[in-house]
Structures are given as C-alpha cells and as structure tokens.
C-alpha positions as CSV (number, residue, x, y, z in Angstrom):
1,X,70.4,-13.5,5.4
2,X,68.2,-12.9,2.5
3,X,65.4,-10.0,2.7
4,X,62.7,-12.4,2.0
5,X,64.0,-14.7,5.0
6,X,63.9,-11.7,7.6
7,X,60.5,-10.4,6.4
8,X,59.6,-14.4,7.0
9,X,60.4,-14.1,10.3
10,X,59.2,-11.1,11.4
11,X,55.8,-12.8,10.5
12,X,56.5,-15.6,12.1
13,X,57.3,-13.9,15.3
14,X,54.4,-11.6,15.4
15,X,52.2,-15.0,15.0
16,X,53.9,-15.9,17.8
17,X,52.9,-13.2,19.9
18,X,49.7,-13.1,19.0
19,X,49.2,-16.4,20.3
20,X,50.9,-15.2,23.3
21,X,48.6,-12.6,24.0
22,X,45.6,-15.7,23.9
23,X,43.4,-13.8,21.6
24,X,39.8,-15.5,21.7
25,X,41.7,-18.8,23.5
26,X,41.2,-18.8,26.9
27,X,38.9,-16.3,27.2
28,X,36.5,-17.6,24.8
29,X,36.1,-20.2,27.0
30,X,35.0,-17.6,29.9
31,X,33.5,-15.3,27.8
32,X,30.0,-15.3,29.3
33,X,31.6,-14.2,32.4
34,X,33.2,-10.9,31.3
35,X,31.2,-7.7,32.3
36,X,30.9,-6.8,28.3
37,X,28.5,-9.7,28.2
38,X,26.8,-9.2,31.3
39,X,25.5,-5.8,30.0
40,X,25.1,-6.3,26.4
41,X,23.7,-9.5,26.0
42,X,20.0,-8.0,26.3
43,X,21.1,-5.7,23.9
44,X,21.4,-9.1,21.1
45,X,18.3,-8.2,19.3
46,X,19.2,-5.0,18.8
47,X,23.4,-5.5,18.3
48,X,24.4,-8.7,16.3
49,X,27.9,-9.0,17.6
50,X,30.6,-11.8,15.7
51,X,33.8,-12.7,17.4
52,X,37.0,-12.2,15.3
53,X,40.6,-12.4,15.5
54,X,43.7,-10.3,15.1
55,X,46.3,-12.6,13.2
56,X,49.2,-11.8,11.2
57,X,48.3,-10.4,7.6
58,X,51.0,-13.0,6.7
59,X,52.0,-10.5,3.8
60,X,55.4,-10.5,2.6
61,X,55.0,-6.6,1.9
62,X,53.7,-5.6,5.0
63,X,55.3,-8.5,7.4
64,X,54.7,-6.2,10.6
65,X,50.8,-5.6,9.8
66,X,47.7,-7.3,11.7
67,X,44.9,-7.8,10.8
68,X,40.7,-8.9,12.3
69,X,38.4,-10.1,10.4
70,X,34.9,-12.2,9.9
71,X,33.5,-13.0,6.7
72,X,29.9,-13.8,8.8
73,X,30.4,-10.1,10.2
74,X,30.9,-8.1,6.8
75,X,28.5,-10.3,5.1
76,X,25.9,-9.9,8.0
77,X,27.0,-6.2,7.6
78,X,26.2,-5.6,4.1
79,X,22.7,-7.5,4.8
80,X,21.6,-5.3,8.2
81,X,22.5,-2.0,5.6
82,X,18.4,-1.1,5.4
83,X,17.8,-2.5,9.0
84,X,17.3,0.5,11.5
85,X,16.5,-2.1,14.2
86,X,19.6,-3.9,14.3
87,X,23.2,-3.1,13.8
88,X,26.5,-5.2,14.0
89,X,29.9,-5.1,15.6
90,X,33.1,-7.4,15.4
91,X,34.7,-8.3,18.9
92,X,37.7,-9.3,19.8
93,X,39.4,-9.7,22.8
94,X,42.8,-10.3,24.8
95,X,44.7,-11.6,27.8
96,X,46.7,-8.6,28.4
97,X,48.8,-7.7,31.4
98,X,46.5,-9.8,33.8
99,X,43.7,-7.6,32.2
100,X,40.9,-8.4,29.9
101,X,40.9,-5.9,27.0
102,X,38.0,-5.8,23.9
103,X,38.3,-4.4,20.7
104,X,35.0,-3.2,19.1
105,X,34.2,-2.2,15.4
106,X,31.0,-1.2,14.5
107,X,29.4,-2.3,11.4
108,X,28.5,0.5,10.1
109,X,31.6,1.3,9.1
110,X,31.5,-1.6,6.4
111,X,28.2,-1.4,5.2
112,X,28.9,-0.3,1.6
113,X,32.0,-2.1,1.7
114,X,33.1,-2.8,-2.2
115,X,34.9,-5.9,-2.2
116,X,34.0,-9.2,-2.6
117,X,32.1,-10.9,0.9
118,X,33.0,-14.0,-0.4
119,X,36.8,-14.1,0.1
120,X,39.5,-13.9,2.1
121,X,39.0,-10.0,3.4
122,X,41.9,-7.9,5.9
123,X,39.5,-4.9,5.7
124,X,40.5,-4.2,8.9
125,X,44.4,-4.1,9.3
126,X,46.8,-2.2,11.5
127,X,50.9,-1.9,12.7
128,X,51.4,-4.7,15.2
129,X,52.8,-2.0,17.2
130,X,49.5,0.4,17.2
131,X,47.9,-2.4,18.1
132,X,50.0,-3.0,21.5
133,X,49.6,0.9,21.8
134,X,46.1,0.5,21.9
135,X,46.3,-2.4,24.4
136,X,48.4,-0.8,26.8
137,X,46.5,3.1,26.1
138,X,42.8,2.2,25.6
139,X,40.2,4.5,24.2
140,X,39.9,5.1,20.1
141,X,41.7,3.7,17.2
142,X,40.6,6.3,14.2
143,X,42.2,4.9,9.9
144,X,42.1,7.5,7.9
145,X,42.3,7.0,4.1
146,X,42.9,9.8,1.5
147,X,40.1,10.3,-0.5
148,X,39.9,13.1,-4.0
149,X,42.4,14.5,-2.1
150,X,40.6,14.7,1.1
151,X,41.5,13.2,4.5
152,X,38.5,10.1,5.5
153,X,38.0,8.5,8.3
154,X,37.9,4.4,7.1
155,X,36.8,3.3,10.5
156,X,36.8,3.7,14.2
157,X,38.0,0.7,16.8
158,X,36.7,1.3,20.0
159,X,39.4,-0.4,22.8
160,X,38.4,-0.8,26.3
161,X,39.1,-2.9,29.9
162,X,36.5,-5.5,30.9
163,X,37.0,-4.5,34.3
164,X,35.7,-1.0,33.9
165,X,33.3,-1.9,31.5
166,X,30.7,1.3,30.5
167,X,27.4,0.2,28.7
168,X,26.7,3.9,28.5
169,X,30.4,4.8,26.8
170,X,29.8,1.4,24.3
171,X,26.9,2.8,23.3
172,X,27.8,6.3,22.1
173,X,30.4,4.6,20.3
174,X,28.0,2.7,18.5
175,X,25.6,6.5,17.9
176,X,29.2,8.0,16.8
177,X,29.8,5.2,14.4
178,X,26.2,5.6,13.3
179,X,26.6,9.3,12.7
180,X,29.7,9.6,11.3
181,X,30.5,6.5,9.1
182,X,29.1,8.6,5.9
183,X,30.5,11.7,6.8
184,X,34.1,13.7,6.0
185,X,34.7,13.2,9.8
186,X,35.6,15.9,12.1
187,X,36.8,14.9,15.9
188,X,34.4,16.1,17.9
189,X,35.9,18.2,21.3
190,X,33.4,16.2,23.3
191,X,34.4,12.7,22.9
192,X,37.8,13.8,24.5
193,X,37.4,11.0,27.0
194,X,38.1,8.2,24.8
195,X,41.3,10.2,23.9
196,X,44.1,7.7,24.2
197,X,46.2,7.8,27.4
198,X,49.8,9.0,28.2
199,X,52.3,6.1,28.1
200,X,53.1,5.4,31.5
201,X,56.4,5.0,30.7
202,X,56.4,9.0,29.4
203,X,54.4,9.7,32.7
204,X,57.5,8.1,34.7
205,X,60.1,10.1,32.6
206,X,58.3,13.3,33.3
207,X,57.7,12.3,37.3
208,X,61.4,11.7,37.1
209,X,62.8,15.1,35.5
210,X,60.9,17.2,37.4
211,X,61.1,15.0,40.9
212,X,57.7,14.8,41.3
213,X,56.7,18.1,41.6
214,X,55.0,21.1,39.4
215,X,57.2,22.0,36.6
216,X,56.9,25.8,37.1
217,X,57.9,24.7,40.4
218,X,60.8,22.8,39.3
219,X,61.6,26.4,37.7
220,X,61.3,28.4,40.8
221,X,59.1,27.6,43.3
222,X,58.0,31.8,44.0
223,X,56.1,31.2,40.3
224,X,53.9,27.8,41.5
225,X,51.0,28.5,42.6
226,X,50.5,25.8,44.6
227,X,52.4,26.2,48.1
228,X,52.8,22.4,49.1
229,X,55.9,20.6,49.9
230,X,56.2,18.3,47.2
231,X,59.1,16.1,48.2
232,X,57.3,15.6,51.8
233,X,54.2,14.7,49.4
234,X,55.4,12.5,47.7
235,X,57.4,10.4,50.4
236,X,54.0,11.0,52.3
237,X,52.1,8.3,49.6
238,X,55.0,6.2,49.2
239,X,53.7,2.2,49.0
240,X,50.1,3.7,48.1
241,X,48.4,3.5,44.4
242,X,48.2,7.2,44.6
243,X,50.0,9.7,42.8
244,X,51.3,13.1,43.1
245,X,48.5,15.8,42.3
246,X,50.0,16.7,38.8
247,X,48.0,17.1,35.4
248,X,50.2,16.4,32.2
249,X,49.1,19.6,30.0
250,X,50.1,19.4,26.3
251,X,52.0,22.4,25.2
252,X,50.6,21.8,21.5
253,X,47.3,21.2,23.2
254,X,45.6,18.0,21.9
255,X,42.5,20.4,20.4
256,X,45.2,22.2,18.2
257,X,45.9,18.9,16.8
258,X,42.1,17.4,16.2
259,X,41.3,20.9,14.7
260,X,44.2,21.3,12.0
261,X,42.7,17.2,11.2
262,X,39.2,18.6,10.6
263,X,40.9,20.7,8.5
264,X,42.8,18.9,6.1
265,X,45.8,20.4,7.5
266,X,47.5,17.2,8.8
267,X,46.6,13.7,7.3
268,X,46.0,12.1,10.6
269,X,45.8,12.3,14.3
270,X,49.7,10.5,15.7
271,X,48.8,9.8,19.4
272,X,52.8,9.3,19.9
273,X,53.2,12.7,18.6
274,X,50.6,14.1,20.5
275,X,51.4,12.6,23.5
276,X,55.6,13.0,22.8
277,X,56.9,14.1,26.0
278,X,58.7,16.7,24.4
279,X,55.1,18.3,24.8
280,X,54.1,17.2,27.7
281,X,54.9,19.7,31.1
282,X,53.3,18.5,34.4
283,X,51.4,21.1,36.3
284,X,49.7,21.2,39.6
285,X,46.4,22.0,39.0
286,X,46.1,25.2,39.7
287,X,48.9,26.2,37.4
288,X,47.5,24.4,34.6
289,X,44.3,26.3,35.3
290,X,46.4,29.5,34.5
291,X,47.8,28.3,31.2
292,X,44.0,28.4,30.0
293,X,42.4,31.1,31.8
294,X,40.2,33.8,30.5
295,X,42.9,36.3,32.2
296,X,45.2,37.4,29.2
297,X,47.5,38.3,31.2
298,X,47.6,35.5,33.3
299,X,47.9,32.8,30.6
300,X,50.9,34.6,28.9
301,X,52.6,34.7,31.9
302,X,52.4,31.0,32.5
303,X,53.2,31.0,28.6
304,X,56.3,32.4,29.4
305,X,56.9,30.0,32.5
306,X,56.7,27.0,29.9
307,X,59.2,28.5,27.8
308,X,61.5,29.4,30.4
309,X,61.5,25.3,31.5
310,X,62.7,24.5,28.2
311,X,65.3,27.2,28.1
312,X,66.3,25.8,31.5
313,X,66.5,22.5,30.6
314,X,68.0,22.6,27.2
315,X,64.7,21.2,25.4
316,X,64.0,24.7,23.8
317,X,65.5,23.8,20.3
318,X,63.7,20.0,20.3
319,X,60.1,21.6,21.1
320,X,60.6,24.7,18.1
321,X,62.2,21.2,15.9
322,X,58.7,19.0,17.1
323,X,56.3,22.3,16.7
324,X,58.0,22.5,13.2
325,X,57.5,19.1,12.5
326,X,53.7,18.8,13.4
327,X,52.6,21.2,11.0
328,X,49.7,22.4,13.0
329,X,51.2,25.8,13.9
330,X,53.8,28.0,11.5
331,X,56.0,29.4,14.7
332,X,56.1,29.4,18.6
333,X,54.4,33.2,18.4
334,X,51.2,31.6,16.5
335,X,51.2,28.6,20.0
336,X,50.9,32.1,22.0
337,X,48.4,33.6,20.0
338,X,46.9,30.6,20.5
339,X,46.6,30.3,24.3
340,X,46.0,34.2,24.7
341,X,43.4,34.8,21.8
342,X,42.5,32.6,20.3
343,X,41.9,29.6,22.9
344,X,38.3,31.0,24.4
C-alpha cells in the first residue's frame, strides 16, 4: 500500500469520526436548550458568538490534523478590533460520551490576524488526538508558536461540559483572552482550575497499584498519617459514585512546569507529560499536606517517602529518565531543593 493511500485514509477515517462525534448536527437542532445559551444569550450585544466546526484539515501533510473555522467569525473579528463594546468568540460543540461539551475561542486572539479573510482559513488547527484529550479532560487548550526565538502563545481554546456550565468561569476566559492576546504570555498560578484533568484511565492505574490506599501507606503504614482502614473504606463505598479520599500530587509539581514555560525554558506546556503517571503519587490528604508544608523538616521527610516508593517499586530509574527528559529541573537534588526552599 502506497504512502499517499494510507495518509488518504487516515483522513478519511478521522472524517468519519468526526461525524461520529455529531459536531453541530444534532445538537444544533437543540441548541437553544443547552445551559451555555440560557446564560449567555443576554450577553449577545455584548459577545457576538459564530458557530464553527471541527473537520478534517484534509491535508496530505498533516492527515491526522483538525481543524475549526468561520470565515464570518475572523472577518467579524478583524471588524470588532476598535470596538471596546463588543467582542467575538467561535463555538463549537459535541455529542460526547452522553455529554454535551463546547469549545470556545475568543476573538481576540485573531484580531490582527495577517492572512487573507477572504479564503479558505485553518487558523485554528490541532492533533485529532489533543482534541479527544480535550473532550474527555476539559479545561484549557493553550498553541504556542515560536516567535524571534521566543515561546508565544497563538491562542487559547476554552473546553467545558454544558451540564456544569459557569457564566462566571466563561467570562474570565473571555478577560484572560482580553489581557493576554498581545502579551508574551505567562500561565498565571491562579487560573489553576481550568488546568486539564488526570486521565481517568491514569487515575484507575494509580487506584490499582497502590490498592486504593495512600501511597506512603502502601510503603509502610507507621509513615501515613492518616490512621484509616483503607481496604474496609473502600469496600465501605462500593456501588456508590464516591471515591477513596486520595489527592494525585505531581512529584514535578505542575507550577514547576508552567514556571520553566514563562521562562523560555521549555517550548510548551505537555499535559500528557505533566499528568504522566510516572509523576503522579496518590496521597491522603494530610500527607500531601506534608509534602508542601512550611516545616522543612517535615516536607523532606515526606521527600524521602516519595523516593523510597519508587525505590520500592522499581520506578526509580523511569522518574530520574522522565525528570531528565522534561527539562525543567537539572537533577533529583534541584526537585528537593525545590520542595524544601524554594517552594514558599
């Protein structure tokens, strides 16, 4: 089979499941229902919003690639630039999973966009795959672009469920978009929330190697601070949507990684890395408190408790081989530094 016929079908196929996925079909047709209109529609005079869709780039180059767009949108766009009364955005939106998901891009990100408004435009493109990601693991989709050698931010695509729908959250994506679509942009600490979540399928893996319990438990249960029974526990919420009380503490933490962005030091923020389970360690809460507490002594102790899992369970050589790899940290001393001096 010739290369140009596989990369033919690979399009083909990711047509395919875009269909499948009912973008703008069926949920058009119920659109006024959803609980995005409900709260912005008195917002119209104010947000000018256009409907677009995510189809396949049809590109024999990049035959995996996606891409939204809306001619009305970017032209609008260009238009609105000198208009501090009204701004746009380009919707989408999918049949996902028995779920109703949106994906949001603010125009502000396009408003001294260089090309041509009159043509065929995939100014917004991305991996089919990051776009299933994001789907499945809501919050922000950040494309950087390398600029006079300098790391830019092309655009931010806000992702979100219908069903928990947050005017307030929507709208601070629209003030960050205003602030930040002219800037060299730094990721702000305190829009951690729309962080991307933890695959559950990494979740389950991590439930599953340490049976449901801390991890410094799992390691000794004299070091855990938390004196619970965690087998009976979890047995105890069996058939229940509840979960064992466990936070998923990045060993890299994620602020390491937005940080050496800012920085130049990395060209972009890889939630698959960040969110690898390799650096991923489930704590009950109060040992995860430890890990970052003011107490020295206490945090390099729970430092140690980390490394000690890893040693235990043979993963010591993959983390030093993924903390190599990241380039945000030289060695596993500067992570300690890190946690004991430098963290507060």
């Amino acid at each position: 089979m010739s290369k140009s016929t596989i990369e033919t079908i690979k399009r083909e196929l990711i047509s395919i499941k875009l269909n499948y996925l009912d973008n703008n079909g069926a949920i058009k047709k119920s659109f006024e229902h959803t609980n995005f209109y409900k709260d912005v529609s008195y917002l119209k005079n104010q947000i000018k919003w256009y409907q677009g869709h995510w189809t396949s780039m049809s590109n024999k180059y990049n035959p995996t690639k996606v891409r939204c767009r809306s001619d009305k949108f970017l032209i609008q766009t260009i238009e609105n630039k000198n208009n501090y009364n009204q701004s746009t955005i380009l919707l989408s939106s999918f049949k996902y999973k028995n779920k109703i998901i949106h994906s949001v891009i603010s125009g502000y990100w396009f408003e001294n966009y260089p090309h041509s408004t009159q043509s065929s435009n995939s100014f917004i493109n991305i991996e089919y795959d990051e776009l299933i990601d994001m789907l499945e693991n809501n919050g922000f989709y950040y494309k950087t672009i390398k600029s006079k050698n300098q790391n830019l931010t092309k655009y931010i695509i806000y992702f979100f469920d219908d069903e928990n729908f947050d005017i307030n959250e929507f709208l601070q994506y629209i003030d960050i978009s205003r602030n930040l679509h002219n800037n060299n942009f730094s990721y702000l600490k305190s829009y951690s929330k729309y962080d991307p979540a933890i695959p559950n399928v990494t979740r389950k893996e991590l439930y599953s190697t340490f049976t449901d319990s801390c991890a410094i438990h799992n390691l000794n249960p004299d070091f855990c601070r938390t004196k619970i029974d965690w087998q009976a526990t979890k047995k105890a919420i069996e058939n229940t949507n509840l979960n064992v009380p466990l936070d998923f503490h990045h060993f890299i933490s994620k602020d390491i990684f937005k940080k050496a962005w800012s920085r130049k030091e990395i060209d972009d923020l890889d939630w698959k890395i960040i969110h690898s389970k390799i650096n991923l360690i489930p704590l009950c809460q109060i040992c995860h408190q430890s890990i970052h507490n003011e107490d020295k002594k206490l945090a390099k102790i729970t430092f140690d408790f980390i490394m000690e899992i890893h040693i235990k369970n043979n993963t010591i050589n993959e983390f030093l081989k993924y903390l190599k790899n990241t380039q945000v940290l030289d060695n596993i001393n500067d992570l300690k530094d890190w946690y004991i001096n430098n963290e507060r």
